[in-house]
C-alpha positions in Angstrom: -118.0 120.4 -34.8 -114.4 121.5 -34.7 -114.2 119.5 -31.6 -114.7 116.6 -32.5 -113.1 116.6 -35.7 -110.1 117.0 -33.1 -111.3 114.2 -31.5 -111.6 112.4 -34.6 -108.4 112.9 -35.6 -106.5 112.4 -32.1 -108.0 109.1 -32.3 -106.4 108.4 -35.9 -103.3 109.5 -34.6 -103.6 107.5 -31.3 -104.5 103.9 -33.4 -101.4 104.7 -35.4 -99.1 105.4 -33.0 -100.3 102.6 -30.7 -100.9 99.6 -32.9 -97.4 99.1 -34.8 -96.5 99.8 -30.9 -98.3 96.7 -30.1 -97.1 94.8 -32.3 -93.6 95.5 -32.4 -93.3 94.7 -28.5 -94.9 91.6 -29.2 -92.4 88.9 -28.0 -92.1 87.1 -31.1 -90.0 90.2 -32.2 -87.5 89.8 -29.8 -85.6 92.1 -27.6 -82.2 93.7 -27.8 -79.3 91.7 -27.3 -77.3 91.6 -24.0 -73.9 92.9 -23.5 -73.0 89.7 -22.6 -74.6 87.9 -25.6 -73.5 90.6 -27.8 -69.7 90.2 -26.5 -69.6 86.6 -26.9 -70.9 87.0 -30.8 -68.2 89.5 -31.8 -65.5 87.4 -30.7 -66.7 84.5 -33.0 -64.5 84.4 -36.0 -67.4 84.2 -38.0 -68.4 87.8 -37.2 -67.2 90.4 -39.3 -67.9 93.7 -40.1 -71.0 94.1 -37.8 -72.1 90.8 -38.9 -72.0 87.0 -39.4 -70.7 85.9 -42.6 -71.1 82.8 -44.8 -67.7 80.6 -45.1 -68.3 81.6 -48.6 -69.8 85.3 -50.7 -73.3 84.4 -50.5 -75.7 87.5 -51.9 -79.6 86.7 -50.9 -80.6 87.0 -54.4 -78.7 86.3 -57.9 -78.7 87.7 -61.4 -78.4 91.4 -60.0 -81.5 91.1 -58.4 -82.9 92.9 -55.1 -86.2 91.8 -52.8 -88.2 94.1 -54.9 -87.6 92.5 -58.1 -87.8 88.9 -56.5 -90.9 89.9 -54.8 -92.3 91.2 -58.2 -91.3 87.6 -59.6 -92.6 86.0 -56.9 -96.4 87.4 -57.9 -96.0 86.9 -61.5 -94.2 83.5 -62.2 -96.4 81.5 -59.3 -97.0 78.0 -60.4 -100.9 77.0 -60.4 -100.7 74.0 -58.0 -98.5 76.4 -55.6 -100.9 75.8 -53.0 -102.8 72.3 -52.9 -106.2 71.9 -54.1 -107.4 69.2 -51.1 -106.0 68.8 -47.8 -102.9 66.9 -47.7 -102.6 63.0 -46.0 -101.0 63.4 -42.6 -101.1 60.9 -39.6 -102.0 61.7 -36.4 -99.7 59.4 -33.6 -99.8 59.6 -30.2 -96.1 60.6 -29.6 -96.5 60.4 -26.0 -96.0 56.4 -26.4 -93.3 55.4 -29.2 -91.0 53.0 -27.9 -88.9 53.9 -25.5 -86.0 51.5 -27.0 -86.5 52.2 -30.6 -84.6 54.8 -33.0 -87.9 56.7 -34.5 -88.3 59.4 -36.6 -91.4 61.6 -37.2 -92.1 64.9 -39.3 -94.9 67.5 -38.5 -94.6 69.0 -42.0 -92.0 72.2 -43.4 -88.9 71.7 -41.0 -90.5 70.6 -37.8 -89.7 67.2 -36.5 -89.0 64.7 -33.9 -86.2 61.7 -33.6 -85.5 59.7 -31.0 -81.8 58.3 -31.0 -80.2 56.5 -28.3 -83.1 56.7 -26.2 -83.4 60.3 -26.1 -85.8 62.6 -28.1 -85.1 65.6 -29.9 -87.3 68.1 -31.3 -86.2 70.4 -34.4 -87.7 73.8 -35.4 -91.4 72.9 -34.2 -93.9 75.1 -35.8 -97.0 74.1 -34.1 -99.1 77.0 -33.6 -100.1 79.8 -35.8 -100.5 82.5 -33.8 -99.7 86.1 -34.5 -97.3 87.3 -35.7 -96.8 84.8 -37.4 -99.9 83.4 -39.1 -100.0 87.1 -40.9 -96.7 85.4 -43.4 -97.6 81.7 -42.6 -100.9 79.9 -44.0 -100.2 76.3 -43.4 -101.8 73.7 -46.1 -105.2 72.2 -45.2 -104.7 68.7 -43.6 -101.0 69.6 -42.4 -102.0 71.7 -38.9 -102.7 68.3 -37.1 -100.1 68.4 -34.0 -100.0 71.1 -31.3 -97.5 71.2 -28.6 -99.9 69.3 -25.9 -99.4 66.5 -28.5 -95.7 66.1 -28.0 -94.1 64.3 -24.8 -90.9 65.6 -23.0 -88.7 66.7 -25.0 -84.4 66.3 -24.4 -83.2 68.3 -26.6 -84.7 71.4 -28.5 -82.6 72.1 -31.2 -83.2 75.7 -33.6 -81.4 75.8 -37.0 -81.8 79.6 -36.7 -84.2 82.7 -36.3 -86.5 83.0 -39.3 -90.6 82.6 -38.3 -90.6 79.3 -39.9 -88.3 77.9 -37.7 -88.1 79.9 -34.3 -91.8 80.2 -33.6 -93.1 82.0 -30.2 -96.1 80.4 -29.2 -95.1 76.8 -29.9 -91.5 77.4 -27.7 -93.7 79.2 -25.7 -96.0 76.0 -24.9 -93.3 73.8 -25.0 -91.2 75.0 -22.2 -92.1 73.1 -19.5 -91.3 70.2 -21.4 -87.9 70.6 -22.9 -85.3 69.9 -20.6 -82.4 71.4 -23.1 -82.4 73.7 -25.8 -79.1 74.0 -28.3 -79.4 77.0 -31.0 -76.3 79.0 -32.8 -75.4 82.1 -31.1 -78.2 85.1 -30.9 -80.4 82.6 -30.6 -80.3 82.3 -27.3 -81.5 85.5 -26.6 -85.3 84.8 -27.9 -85.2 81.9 -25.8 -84.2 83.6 -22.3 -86.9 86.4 -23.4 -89.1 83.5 -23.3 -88.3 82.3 -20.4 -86.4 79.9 -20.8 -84.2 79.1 -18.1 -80.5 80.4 -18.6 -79.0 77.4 -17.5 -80.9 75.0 -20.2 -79.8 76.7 -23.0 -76.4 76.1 -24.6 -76.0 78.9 -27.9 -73.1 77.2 -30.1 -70.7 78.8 -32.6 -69.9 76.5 -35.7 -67.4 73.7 -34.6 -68.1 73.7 -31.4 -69.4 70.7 -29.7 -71.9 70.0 -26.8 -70.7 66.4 -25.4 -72.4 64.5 -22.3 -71.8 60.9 -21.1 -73.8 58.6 -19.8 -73.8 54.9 -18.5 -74.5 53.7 -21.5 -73.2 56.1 -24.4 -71.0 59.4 -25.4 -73.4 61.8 -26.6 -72.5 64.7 -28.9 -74.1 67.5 -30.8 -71.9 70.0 -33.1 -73.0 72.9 -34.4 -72.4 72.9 -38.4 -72.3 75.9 -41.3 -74.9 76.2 -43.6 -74.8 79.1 -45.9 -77.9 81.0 -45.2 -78.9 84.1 -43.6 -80.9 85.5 -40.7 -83.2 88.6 -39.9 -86.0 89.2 -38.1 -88.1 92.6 -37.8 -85.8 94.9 -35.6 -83.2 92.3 -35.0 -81.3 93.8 -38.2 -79.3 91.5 -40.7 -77.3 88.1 -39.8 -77.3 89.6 -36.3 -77.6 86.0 -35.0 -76.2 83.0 -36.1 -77.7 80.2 -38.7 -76.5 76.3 -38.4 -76.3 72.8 -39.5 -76.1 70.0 -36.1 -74.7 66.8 -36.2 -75.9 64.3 -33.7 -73.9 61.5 -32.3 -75.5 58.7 -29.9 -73.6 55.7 -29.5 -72.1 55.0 -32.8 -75.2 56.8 -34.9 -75.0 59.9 -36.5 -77.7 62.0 -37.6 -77.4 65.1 -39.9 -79.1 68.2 -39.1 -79.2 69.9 -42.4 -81.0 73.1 -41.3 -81.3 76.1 -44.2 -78.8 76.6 -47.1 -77.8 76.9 -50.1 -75.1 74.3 -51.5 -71.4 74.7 -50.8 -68.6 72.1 -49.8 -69.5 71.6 -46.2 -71.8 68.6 -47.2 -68.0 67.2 -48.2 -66.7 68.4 -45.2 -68.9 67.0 -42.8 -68.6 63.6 -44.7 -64.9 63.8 -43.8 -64.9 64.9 -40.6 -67.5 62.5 -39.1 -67.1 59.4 -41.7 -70.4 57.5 -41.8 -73.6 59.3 -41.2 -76.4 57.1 -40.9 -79.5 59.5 -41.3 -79.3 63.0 -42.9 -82.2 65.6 -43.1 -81.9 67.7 -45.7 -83.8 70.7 -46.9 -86.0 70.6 -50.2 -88.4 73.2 -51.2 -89.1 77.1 -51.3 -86.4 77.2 -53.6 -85.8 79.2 -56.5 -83.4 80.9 -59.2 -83.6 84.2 -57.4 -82.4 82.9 -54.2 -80.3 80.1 -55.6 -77.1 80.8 -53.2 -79.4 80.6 -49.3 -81.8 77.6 -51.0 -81.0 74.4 -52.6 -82.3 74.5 -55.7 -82.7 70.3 -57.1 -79.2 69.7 -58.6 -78.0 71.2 -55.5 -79.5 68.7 -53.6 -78.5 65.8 -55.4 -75.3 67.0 -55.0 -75.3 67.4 -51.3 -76.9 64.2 -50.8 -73.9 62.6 -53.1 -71.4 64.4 -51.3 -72.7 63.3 -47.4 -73.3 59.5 -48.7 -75.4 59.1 -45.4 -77.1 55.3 -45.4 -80.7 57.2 -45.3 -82.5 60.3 -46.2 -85.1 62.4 -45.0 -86.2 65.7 -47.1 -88.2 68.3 -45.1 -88.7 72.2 -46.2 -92.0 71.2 -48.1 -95.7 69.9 -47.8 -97.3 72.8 -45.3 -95.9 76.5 -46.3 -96.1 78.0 -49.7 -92.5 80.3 -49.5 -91.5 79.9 -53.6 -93.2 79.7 -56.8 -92.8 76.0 -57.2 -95.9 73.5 -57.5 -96.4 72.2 -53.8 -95.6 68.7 -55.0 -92.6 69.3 -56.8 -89.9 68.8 -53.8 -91.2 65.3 -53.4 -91.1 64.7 -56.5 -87.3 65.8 -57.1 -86.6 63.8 -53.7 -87.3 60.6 -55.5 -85.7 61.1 -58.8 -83.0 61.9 -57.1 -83.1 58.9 -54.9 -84.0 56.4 -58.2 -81.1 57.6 -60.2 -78.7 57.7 -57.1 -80.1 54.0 -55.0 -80.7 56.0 -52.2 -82.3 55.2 -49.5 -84.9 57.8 -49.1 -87.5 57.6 -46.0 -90.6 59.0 -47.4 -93.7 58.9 -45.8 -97.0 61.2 -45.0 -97.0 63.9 -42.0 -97.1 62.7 -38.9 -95.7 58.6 -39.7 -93.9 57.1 -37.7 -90.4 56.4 -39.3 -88.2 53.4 -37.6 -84.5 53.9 -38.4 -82.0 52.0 -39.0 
């Protein structure tokens, strides 16, 4: 008997030692960072003290509060359409046959999208699988999981904002490597994406200001990395250990905002005066809240960073398939168009999946 309570309880001890194990060598989690990597990101003169910084203080939460009483929030104050109550509209296109000589846009729901300016295609923090790890923190809204990566055609340019699981997604970039030809992230980033086999020599990691130019026969192509005032961790990565980032996108003379993550500050101004007319900015809208008011846009925020790019048309994302906040699932459309009523702006809003023809 005593023998196999021994048993029993070596076998306990063996499924606790050996599942968090399992998990936390998953791949989604990462690896350590290489000297190399590591040397480069410590040079950056947005590294300081063992970490990236904002351009500006930004705490994660406000009003004195920490996770624990934001989490606690979270539970209590949840609005009762958080989640929808029937599957959402979304529109399933073959991608693998837009026109080839056309400026397109189209959104996969949350921040995951496709555009095709100039005659090249870029793809923007896909989230098209729910594997695990991730489908234990994401549960994507009925009607919204419609695209997978065998949907999508080649890809030019992969471009990652930054490193949280609803933006840097394992299995999607995982399936989607044979197909993207380039892959632009801010620095850390990179290191996910050579664990993932990406090929060194497709990956170009950016600092803000810095600027990835090619030429071709028939344009100047350019993509510079941007601040946003965010944050970034990931289980045993530690905190703002990689870099977080806003992209502009030049083809020809178009210009294309890459809003990425953040709470409001001036570089919405900024950007506006550095690069003079932007003709299409995506900006983010939803999972905000009071608590986290400084790394999410709450609504005035937005208005305010929409007023202060003045690009000829908008495009909201950050909504319609995760429920992150506390806020109706609805709400950030709503807010998009009140905003864009009381401001005559030209807002492109349309179901999941639509194809959107610019300009």
């Amino acid at each position: 008997m005593r023998r196999k309570t021994m048993l029993i309880l070596l076998s306990i001890l063996l499924l606790l030692v050996v599942m968090p194990a399992a998990v936390l060598f998953h791949p989604a989690f990462g690896r350590r960072m290489s000297a190399e990597r590591k040397a480069r990101i410590e040079a950056s003169p947005n590294w300081r003290d063992g970490m990236f910084r904002n351009q500006v203080p930004t705490p994660q939460f406000t009003g004195g509060r920490n996770k624990f009483k934001a989490m606690r929030m979270l539970l209590k104050q949840r609005d009762s359409n958080r989640v929808p109550k029937e599957p959402i509209p979304a529109v399933k296109t073959d991608l693998k046959n837009l026109p080839a000589d056309r400026d397109w846009f189209v959104w996969f729901g949350h921040s995951s999208y496709m555009f095709q300016l100039g005659g090249k295609r870029f793809l923007v923090d896909p989230l098209l699988k729910m594997e695990f790890p991730a489908s234990l923190m994401l549960k994507p809204f009925a009607g919204t999981d419609i695209y997978t990566p065998d949907d999508l055609p080649d890809i030019d340019v992969l471009i990652i904002t930054h490193e949280h699981w609803d933006h840097l997604d394992y299995a999607t970039l995982r399936d989607l490597r044979p197909k993207v030809k380039h892959a632009v992230c801010p620095l850390g980033v990179g290191e996910y994406l050579e664990y993932w086999k990406y090929d060194k020599s497709v990956i170009t990691e950016m600092d803000w200001a810095e600027s990835l130019r090619t030429q071709t026969a028939m344009q100047t192509e350019t993509i510079t990395c941007l601040p946003s005032r965010h944050f970034s961790n990931r289980l045993l990565r530690g905190r703002n250990q990689t870099l977080w980032a806003a992209f502009m996108v030049e083809a020809g003379d178009r210009k294309v905002y890459i809003g990425g993550d953040g709470g409001y500050d001036d570089r919405f101004r900024q950007a506006r005066e550095q690069f003079g007319k932007i003709d299409l900015a995506i900006m983010e809208n939803g999972q905000y809240n009071p608590n986290w008011a400084y790394i999410h846009m709450l609504p005035k925020d937005l208005e305010q960073a929409i007023l202060d790019l003045q690009a000829e048309q908008v495009i909201t994302v950050h909504h319609d398939k995760f429920a992150l906040s506390t806020h109706a699932w609805s709400e950030p459309d709503s807010v998009a168009r009140s905003i864009a009523e009381r401001n005559a702006i030209h807002l492109l809003d349309q179901p999941i999946g639509t194809v959107i023809y610019l300009f």
